[in-house]
C-alpha positions as CSV (number, residue, x, y, z in Angstrom):
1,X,7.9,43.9,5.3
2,X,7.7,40.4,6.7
3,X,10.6,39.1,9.1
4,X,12.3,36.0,8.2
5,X,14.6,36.1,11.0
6,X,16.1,38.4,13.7
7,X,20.1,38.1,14.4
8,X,21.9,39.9,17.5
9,X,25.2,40.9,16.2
10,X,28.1,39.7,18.9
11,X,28.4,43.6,19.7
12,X,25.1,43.6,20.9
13,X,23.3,45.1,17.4
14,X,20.6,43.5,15.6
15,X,19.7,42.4,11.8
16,X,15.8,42.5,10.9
17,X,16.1,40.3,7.9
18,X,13.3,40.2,5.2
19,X,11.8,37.8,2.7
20,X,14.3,39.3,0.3
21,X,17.9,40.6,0.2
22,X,17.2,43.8,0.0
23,X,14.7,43.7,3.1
24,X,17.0,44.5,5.5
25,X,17.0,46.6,9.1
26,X,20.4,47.3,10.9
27,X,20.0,48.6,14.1
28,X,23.8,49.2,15.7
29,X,24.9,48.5,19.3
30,X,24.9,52.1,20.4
31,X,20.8,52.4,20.7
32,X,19.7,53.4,24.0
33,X,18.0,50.9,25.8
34,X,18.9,47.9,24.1
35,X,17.8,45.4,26.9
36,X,14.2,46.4,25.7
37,X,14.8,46.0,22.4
38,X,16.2,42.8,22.5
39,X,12.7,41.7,24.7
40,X,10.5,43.6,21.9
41,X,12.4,41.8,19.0
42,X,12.0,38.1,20.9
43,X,8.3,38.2,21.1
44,X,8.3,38.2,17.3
45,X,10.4,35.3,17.0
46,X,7.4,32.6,18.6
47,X,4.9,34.7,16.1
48,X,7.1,33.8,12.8
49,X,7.6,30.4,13.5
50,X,4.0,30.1,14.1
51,X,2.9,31.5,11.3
52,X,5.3,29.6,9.1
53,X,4.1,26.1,11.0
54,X,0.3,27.1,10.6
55,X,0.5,27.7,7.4
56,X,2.1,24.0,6.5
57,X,-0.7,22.6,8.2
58,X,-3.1,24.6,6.1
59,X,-1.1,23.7,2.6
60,X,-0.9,20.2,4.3
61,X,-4.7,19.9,5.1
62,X,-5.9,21.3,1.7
63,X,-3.4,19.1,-0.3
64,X,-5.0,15.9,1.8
65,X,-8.4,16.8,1.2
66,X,-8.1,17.5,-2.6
67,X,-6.1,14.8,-3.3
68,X,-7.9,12.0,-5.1
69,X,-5.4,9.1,-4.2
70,X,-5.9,9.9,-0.6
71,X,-8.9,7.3,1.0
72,X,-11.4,8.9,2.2
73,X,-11.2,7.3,6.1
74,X,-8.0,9.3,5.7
75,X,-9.9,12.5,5.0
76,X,-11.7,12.6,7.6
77,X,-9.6,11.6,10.6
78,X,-7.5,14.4,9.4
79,X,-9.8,17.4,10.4
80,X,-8.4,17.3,13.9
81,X,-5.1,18.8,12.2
82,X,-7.5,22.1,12.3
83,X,-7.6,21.8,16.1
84,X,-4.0,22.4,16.0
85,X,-4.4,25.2,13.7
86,X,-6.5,27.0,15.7
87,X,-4.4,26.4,18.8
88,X,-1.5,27.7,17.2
89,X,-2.9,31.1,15.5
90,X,-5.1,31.7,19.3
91,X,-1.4,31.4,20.6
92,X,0.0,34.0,18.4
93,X,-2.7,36.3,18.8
94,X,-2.6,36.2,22.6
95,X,1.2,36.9,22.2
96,X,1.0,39.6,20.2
97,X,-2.0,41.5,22.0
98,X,0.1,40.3,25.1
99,X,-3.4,39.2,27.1
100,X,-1.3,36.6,28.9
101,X,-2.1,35.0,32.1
């Protein structure tokens, strides 16, 4: 399942929505330990978002590099957009294997 958002109920329980209506976790207020849940559940939330804004750069990148119209000076100043890229995913990977400072 991929998440598409996380929402904390104002009871304190939380929604783990999917990329469709029927992918859809409930987890109610009463769970023990809910503080470290709610820290578990907010890594993930800097981990979607850059996945989401990696891969516009990516669709953005390849559509500029195919495109005909495009000059080509154009083309190539825009290969420091991979830069970014790479930034971003080396970001997500360090916060999900949590090998922060």
């Amino acid at each position: 399942m991929e998440i598409k958002e996380i929402l904390k109920s104002k009871k304190g329980g939380f929604m783990i929505k999917g990329r469709t209506r029927t992918d859809v976790i409930c987890i109610p207020y009463l769970i023990d330990n809910a503080a470290a849940l709610e820290v578990e559940l907010g890594k993930f939330a800097p981990i979607i978002s850059g996945m989401v804004v990696s891969a516009a750069f990516i669709f953005r990148f390849i559509e500029l590099v195919t495109n005909k119209s495009v000059p080509t000076n154009l083309k190539r100043r825009s290969w420091p957009l991979l830069l970014v890229v790479a930034f971003a995913i080396y970001t997500m990977y360090i916060k999900l294997t949590g090998q922060g400072y």
